[in-house]
C-alpha positions as a printed Julia matrix, in Angstrom:
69×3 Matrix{Float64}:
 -20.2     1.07   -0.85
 -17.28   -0.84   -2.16
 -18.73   -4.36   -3.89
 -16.89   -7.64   -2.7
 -14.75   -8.49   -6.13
 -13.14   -4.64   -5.51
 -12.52   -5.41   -1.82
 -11.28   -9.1    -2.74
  -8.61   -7.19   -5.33
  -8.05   -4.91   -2.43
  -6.84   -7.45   -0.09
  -4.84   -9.34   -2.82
  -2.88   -6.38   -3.54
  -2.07   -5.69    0.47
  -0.99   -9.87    0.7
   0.9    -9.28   -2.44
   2.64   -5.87   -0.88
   2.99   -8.03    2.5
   4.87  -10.42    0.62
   6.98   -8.4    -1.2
   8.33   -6.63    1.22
   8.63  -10.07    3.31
  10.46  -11.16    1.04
  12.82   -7.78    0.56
  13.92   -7.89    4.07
  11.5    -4.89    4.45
   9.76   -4.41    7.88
   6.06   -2.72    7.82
   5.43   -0.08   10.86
   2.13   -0.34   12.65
   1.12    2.97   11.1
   2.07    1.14    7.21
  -0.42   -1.74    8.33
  -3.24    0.8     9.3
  -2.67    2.76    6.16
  -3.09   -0.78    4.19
  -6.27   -1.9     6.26
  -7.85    1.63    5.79
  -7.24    0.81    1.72
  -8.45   -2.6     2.08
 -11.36   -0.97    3.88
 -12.27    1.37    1.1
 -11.33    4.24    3.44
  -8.0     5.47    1.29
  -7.13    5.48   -2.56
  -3.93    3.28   -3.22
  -2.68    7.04   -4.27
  -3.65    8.23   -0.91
  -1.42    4.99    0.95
   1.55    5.36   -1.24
   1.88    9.24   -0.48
   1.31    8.62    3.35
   3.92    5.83    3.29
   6.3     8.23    1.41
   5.96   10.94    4.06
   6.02    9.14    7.2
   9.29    6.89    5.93
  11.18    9.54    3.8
  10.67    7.07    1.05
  11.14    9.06   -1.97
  10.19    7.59   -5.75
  12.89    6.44   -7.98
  13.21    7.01  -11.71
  11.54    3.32  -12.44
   8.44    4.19  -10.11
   8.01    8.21  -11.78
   7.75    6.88  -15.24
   5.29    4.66  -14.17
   2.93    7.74  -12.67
């Protein structure tokens, strides 16, 4: 079970994702927001979310985000 300071960082990363894209213009699909509950959950690694997202948009990385993985 996932203790309440890792679910609390979980759920400031989504509102800080959320906001992002807000504030990019970017529009989240229902299937996005389940993929981000099921991480705020516990249920999915952030790996796990980003890969999904990437497959179901087309969204490939970009130079800045492989040097960072």
């Amino acid at each position: 079970m996932m203790s309440s300071a890792e679910r609390e960082r979980r759920l400031a990363a989504a509102r800080y994702a959320r906001a992002t894209m807000a504030l990019e213009g970017i529009t989240q699909s229902p299937t996005v927001m389940v993929q981000i509950e099921r991480f705020v959950a516990g249920e999915l690694s952030i790996e796990q979310v980003i890969a999904s997202v990437r497959k179901t948009t087309a969204c490939q990385p970009t130079e800045m985000t492989k040097k960072k993985q």
